[in-house]
C-alpha positions as CSV (number, residue, x, y, z in Angstrom):
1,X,-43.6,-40.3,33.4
2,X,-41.8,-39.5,29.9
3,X,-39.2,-36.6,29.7
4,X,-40.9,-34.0,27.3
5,X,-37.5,-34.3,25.0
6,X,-37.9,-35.8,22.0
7,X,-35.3,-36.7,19.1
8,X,-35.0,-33.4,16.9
9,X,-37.1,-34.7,13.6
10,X,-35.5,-36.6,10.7
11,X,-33.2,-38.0,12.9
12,X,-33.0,-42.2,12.8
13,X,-31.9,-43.9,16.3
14,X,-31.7,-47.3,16.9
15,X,-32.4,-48.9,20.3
16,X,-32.4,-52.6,21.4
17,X,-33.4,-54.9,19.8
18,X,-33.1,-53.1,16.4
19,X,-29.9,-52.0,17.2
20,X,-28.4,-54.9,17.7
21,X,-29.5,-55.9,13.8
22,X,-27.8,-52.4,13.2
23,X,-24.8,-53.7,15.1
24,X,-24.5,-57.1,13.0
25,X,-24.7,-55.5,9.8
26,X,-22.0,-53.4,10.3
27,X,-19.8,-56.1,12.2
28,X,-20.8,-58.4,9.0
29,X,-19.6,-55.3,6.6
30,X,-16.3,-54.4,8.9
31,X,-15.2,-58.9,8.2
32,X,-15.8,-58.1,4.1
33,X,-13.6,-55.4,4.8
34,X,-10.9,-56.9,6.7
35,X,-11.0,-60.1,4.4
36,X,-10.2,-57.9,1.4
37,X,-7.1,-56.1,3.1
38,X,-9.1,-52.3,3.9
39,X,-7.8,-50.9,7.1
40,X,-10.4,-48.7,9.7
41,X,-10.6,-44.7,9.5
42,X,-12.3,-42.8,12.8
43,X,-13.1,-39.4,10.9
44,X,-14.1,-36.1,12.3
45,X,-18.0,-35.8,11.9
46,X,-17.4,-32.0,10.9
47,X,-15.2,-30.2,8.3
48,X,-14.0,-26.6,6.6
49,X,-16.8,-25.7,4.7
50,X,-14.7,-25.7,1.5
51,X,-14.1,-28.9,1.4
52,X,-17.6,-30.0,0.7
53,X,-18.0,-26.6,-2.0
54,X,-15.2,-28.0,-3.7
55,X,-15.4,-31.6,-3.8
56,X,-18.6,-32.2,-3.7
57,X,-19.8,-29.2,-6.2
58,X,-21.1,-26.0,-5.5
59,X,-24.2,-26.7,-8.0
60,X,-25.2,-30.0,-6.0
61,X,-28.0,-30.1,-4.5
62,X,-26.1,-31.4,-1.1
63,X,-24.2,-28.4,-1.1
64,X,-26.3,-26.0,-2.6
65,X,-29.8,-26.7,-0.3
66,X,-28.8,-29.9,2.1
67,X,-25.9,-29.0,4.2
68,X,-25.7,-28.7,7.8
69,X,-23.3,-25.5,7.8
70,X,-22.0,-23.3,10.6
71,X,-19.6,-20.9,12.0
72,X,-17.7,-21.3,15.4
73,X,-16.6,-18.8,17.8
74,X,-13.1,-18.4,15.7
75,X,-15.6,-17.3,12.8
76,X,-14.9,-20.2,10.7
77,X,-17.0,-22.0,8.4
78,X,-17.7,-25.7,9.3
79,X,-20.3,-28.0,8.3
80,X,-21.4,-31.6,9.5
81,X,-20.2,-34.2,6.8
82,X,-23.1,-35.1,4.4
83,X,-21.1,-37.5,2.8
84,X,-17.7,-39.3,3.2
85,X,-15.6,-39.3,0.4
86,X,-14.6,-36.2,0.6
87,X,-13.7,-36.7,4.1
88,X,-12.0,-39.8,3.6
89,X,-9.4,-38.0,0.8
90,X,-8.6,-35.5,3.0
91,X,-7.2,-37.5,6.2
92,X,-5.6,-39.8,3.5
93,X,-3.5,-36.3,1.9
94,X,-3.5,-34.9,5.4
95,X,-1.6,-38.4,7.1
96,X,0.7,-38.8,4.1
97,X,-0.9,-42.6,3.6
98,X,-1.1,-41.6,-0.1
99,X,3.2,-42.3,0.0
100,X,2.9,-45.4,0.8
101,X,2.0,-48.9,-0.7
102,X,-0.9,-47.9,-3.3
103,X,-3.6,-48.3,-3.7
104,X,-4.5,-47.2,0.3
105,X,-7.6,-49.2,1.2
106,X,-9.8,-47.9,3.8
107,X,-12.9,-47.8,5.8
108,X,-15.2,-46.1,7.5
109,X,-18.7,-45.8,9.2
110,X,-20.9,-43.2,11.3
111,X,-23.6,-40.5,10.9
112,X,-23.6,-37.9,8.1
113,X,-26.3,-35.7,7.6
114,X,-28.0,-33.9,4.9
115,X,-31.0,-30.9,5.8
116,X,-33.6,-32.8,3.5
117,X,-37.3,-33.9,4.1
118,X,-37.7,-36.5,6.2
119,X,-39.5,-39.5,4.5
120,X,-39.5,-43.4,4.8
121,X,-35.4,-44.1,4.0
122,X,-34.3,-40.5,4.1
123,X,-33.3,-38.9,7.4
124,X,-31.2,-36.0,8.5
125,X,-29.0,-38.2,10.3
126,X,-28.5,-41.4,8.3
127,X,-25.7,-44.2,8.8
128,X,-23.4,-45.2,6.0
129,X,-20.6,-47.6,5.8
130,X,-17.9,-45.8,3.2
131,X,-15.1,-47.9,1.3
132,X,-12.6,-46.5,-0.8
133,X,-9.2,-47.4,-2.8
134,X,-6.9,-44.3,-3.4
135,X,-4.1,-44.6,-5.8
136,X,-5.0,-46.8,-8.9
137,X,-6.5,-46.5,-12.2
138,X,-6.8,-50.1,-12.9
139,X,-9.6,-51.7,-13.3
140,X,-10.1,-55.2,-10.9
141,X,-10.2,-52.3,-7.7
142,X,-13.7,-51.1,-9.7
143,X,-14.5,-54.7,-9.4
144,X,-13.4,-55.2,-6.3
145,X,-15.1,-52.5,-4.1
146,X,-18.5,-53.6,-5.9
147,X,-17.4,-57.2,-4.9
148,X,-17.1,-56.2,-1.1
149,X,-20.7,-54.3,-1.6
150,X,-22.2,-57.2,-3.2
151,X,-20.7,-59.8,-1.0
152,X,-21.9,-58.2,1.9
153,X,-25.4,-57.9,0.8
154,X,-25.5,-61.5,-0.1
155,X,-24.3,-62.5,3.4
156,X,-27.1,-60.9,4.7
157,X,-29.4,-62.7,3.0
158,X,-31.1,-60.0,0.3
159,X,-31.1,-61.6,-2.8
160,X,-33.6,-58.6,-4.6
161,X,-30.3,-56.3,-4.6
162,X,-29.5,-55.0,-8.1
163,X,-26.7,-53.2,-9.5
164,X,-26.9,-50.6,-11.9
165,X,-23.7,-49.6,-13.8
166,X,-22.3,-46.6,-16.2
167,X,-19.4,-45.4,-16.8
168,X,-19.1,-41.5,-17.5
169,X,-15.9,-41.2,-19.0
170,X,-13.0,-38.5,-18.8
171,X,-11.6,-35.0,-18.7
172,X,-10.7,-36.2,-22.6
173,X,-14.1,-37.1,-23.5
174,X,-16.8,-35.5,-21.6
175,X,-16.7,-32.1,-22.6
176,X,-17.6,-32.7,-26.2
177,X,-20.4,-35.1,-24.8
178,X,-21.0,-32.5,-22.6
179,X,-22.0,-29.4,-25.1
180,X,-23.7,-32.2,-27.4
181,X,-26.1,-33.0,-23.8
182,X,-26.7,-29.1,-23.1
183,X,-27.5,-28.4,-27.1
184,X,-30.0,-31.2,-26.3
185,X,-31.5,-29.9,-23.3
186,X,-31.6,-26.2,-24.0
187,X,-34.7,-27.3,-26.4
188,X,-36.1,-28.9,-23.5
189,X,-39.3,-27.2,-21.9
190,X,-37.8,-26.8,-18.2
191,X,-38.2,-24.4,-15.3
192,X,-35.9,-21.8,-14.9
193,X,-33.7,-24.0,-12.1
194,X,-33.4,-26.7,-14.5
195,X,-32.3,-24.7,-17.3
196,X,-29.6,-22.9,-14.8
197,X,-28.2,-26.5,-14.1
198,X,-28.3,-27.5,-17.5
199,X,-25.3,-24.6,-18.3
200,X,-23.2,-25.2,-15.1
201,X,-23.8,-29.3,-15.0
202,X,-25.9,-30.7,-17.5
203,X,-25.3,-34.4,-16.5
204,X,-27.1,-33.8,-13.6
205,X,-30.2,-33.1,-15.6
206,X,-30.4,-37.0,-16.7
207,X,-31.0,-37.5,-12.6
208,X,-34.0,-35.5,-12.5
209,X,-36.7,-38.0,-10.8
210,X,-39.9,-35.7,-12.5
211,X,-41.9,-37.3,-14.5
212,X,-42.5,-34.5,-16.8
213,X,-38.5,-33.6,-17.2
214,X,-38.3,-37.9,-17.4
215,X,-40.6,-37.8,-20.3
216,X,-38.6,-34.9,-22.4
217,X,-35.4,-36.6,-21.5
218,X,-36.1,-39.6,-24.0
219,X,-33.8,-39.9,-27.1
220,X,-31.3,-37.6,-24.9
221,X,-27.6,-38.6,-26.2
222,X,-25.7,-40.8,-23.6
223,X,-22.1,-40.5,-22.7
224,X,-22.2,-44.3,-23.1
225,X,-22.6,-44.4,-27.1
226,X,-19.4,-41.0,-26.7
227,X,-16.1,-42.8,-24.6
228,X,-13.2,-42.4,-26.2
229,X,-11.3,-45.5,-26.2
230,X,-9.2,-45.6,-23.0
231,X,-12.5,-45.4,-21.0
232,X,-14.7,-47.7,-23.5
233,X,-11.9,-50.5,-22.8
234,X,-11.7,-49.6,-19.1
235,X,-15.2,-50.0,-18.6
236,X,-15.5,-53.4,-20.8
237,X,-12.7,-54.5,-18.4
238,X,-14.5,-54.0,-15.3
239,X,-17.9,-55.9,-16.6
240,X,-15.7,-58.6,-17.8
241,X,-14.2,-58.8,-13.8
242,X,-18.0,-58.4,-13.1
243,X,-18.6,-61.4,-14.8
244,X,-16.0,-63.4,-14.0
245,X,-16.9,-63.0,-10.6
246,X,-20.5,-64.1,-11.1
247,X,-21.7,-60.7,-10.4
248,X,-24.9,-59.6,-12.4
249,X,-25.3,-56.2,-13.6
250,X,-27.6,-53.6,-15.5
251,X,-26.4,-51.4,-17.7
252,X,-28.1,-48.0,-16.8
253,X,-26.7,-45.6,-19.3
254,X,-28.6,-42.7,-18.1
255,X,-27.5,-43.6,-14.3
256,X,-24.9,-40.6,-13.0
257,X,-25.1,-40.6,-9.3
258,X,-25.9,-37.0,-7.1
259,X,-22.5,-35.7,-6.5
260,X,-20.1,-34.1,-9.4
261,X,-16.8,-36.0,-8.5
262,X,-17.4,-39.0,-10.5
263,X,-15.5,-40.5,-13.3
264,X,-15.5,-43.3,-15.4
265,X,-17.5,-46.4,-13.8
266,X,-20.2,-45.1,-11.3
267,X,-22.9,-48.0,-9.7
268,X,-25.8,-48.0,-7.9
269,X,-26.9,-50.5,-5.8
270,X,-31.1,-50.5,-5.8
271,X,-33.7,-52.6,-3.9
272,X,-37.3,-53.3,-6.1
273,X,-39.1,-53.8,-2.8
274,X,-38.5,-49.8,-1.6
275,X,-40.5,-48.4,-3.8
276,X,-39.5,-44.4,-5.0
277,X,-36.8,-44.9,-2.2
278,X,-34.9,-47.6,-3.4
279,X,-31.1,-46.7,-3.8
280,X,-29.6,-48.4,-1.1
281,X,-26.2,-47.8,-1.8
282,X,-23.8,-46.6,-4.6
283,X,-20.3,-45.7,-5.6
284,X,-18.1,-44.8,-8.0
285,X,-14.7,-43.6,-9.5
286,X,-13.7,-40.2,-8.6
287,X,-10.2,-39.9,-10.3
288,X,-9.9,-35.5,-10.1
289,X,-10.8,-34.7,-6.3
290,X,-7.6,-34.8,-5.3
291,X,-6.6,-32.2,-7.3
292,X,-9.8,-30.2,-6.8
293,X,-9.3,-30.0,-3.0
294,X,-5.7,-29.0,-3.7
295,X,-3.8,-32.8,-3.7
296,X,-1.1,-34.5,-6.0
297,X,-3.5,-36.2,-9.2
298,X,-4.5,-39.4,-7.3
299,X,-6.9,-41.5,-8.9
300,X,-9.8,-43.0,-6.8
301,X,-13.0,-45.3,-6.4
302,X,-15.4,-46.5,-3.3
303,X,-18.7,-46.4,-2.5
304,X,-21.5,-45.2,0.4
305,X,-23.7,-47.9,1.4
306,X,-27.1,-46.7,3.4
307,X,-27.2,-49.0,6.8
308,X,-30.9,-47.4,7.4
309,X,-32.3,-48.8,3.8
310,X,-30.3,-51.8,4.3
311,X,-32.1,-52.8,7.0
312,X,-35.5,-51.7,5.4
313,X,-34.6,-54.0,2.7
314,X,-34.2,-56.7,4.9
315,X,-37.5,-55.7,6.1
316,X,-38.9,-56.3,2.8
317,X,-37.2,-59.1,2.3
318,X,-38.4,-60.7,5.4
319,X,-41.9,-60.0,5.0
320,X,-42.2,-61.4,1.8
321,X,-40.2,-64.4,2.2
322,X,-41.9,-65.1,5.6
323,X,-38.7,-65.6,7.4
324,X,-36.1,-63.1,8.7
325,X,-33.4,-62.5,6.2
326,X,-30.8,-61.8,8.8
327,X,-30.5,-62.2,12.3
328,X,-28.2,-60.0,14.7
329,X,-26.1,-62.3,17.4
330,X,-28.3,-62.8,20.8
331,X,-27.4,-60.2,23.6
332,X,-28.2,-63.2,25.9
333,X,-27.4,-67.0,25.7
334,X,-28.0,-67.7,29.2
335,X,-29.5,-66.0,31.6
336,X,-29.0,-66.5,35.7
337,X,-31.1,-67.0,38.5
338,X,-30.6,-67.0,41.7
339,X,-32.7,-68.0,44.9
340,X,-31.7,-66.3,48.2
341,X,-28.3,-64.1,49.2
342,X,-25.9,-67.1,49.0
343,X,-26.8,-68.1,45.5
344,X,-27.0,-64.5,44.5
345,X,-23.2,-64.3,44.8
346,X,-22.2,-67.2,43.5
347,X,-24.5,-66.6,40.4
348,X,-22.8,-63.8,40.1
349,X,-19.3,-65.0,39.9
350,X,-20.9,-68.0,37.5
351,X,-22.0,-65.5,35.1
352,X,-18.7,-63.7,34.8
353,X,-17.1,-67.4,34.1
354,X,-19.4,-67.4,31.7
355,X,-18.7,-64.1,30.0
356,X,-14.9,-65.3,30.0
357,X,-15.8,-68.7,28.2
358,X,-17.6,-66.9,25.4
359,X,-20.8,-67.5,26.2
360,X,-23.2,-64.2,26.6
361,X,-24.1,-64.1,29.9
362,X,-26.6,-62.0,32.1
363,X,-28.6,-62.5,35.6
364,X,-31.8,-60.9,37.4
365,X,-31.0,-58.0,39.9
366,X,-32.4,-56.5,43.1
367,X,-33.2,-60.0,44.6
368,X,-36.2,-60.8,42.7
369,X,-38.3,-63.6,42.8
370,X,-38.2,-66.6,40.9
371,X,-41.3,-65.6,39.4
372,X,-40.0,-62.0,38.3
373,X,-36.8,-63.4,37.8
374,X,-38.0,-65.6,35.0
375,X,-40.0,-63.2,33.2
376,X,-36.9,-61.0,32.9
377,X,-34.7,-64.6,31.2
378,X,-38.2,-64.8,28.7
379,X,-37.7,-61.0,28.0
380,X,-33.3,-61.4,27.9
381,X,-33.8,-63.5,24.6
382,X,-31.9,-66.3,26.1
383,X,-31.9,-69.6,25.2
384,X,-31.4,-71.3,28.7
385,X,-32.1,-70.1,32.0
386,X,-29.3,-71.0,34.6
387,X,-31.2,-71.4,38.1
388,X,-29.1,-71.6,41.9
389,X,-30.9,-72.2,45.2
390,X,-28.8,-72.9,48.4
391,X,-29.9,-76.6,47.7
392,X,-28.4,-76.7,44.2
393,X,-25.4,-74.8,46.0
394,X,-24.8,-77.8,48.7
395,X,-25.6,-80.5,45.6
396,X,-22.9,-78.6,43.5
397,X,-25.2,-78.5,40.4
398,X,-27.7,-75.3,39.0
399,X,-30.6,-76.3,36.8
400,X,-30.3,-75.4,33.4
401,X,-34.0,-74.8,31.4
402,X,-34.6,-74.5,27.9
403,X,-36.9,-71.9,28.1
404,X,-38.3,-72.6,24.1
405,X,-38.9,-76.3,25.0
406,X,-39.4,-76.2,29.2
407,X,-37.1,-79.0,29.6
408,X,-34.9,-78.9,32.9
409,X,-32.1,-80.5,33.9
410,X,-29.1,-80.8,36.5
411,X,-26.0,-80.1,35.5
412,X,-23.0,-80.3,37.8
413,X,-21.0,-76.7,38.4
414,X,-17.7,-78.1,37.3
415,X,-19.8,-78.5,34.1
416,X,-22.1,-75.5,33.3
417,X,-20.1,-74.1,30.5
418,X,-19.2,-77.0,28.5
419,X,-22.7,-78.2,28.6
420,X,-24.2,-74.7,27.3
421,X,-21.5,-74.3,24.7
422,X,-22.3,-77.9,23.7
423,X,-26.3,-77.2,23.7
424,X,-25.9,-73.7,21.9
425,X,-23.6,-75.1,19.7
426,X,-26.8,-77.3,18.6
């Protein structure tokens, strides 16, 4: 019988064994991280309301209609984290890191969540792996935060990940391209909402996923063709790093990201297999949110990346290519059995000598037969079953079975783990 509890709706869990892919590609993402010198932040999952109003934007749509906001019995404002940038600044300014070496390199994983309708790739709870570099204006850390994204994609194994980049310039040079945009769109046929966001953030208009706002947006001036020249060379400089690192790239001049904190080079990562859904991740520079949640000027880039489309895009990936793209680590390598109360215990102490070697280790429990004990080895995922009678016990050996090919040998105690790290090295 079932408990009649059920997981509130647009929430995504993960339980074995599609957790242990959800393991693996984080594992795989925290070794890109370490490689490049990024160090590991554990954040609080909720925060002063404020913080999200202001560096996020009031007129998002994430703080405007998605947030998960409420007050404690102190009467304050909080609200779970719908993204982590924000976040991420804050404990950087709040732990003084930003006096130290520059740029501060950091990462960070977990839940956030966002009050949207749940659909195929977005959840109210949704994992994301968050990257940033604090403290520099210079161009290789653009490049390098998209070559820690795009590095870690490959070692999956997607090869249908595309980037799309923009840049969208400056305090300097925005607002003229800003009033040319709203001149633009004010002759626009758009609803009333539309028209409201056009005066406080027009840029946000060019994001509209409508086809009939889409259609009118054609011919709309793009802050591309309007840089002025420090962020026209800045953003040459990062697609030459692109380049040079063997990284392709779409320019996407009309690509400007959900959140109003970016600056200068913003990037999407997209998937063509996801259909409607298929951001997967994204990023960008975001050199005013210090200031706007009342730090030092600190410029700043880094990224989100989706672990719940990631692994629908290896999905995709898998079932067209036939094969599985990536495969998590088994839980299991070998798995014990033991015949009678005498074997039981030594099994047991075999498999913990097993666990110290390296070698992922379980056994059958509650005295089961050799019958039932073998369907649970099938069912561990492992690739050998370790069997001990009292007769193997006296002959100092346990029989080791391939349980893909069937083939069973004797192998002598003193042995056991050389021989399996020697086959499952294989």
């Amino acid at each position: 019988m079932s408990s009649n509890f059920r997981a509130p709706k647009g929430v995504s869990e993960y339980v074995p064994p599609r957790a242990d892919l959800f393991y693996a590609i984080r594992e795989a993402f925290a070794e890109q991280a370490r490689l490049a010198g990024y160090g590991y932040l554990e954040l609080a999952v909720f925060e002063d309301t404020n913080l999200f109003r202001r560096g996020v934007g009031e007129s998002t749509d994430v703080v405007s209609k998605e947030m998960y906001t409420f007050e404690d019995r102190g009467g304050r404002s909080l609200t779970l984290r719908p993204e982590f940038t924000a976040s991420v600044l804050r404990s950087v300014l709040e732990n003084n890191l930003h006096k130290g070496a520059l740029p501060v390199k950091v990462w960070t994983t977990g839940a956030a969540f966002r009050a949207e309708r749940p659909q195929q790739g977005r959840y109210r709870q949704f994992y994301q792996l968050d990257l940033e570099a604090i403290g520099s204006e210079d161009p290789q850390v653009d490049a390098e935060t998209i070559a820690i994204a795009w590095n870690w994609y490959r070692s999956l194994g997607l090869t249908r990940v595309r980037l799309l980049l923009n840049s969208l310039g400056c305090k300097e040079c925005r607002p003229a391209y800003r009033a040319l945009l709203q001149e633009f769109l004010r002759g626009l046929d758009l609803d009333d909402d539309t028209r409201a966001r056009v005066e406080i953030n027009p840029l946000r208009v060019l994001d509209d996923k409508r086809p009939k706002v889409r259609e009118q947006l054609v011919g709309a001036p793009l802050m591309a063709d309007h840089l002025c020249p420090a962020c026209k060379a800045h953003h040459d400089r990062v697609r030459e790093l692109l380049a040079d690192l063997g990284i392709a790239w779409e320019d996407t001049p009309t690509l400007v990201r959900g959140l109003d904190y970016y600056t200068r080079t913003t990037y999407e990562f997209d998937h063509p297999l996801l259909g409607a859904q298929s951001g997967i991740g994204g990023g960008g520079r975001y050199d005013g949110l210090s200031e706007d949640i009342g730090g030092p000027p600190l410029p700043g880039i880094g990224f989100g990346l989706g672990l719940d489309r990631t692994i629908l895009a290896l999905d995709a990936e898998s079932q067209e290519n036939g094969g599985v793209a990536f495969a998590a680590k088994p839980r299991c390598e070998a798995f014990g059995v033991a015949l009678g109360d005498a074997a039981e215990r030594r099994m047991f102490g075999l498999v913990a000598g097993l666990r110290r070697a390296g070698i992922a280790a379980d056994m059958a429990f509650g005295g089961k037969r050799l019958k039932g004990a073998m369907k649970d080895a099938d069912r561990s995922g492992a690739r050998y079953a370790v069997i001990l009678g009292e007769r193997d016990i006296a002959d100092g050996v346990a029989q080791v079975k391939d349980l893909a090919e069937g083939e069973q040998t004797a192998v002598p105690l003193t042995d056991l783990i050389t021989t399996l790290k020697e086959r499952l090295s294989k």
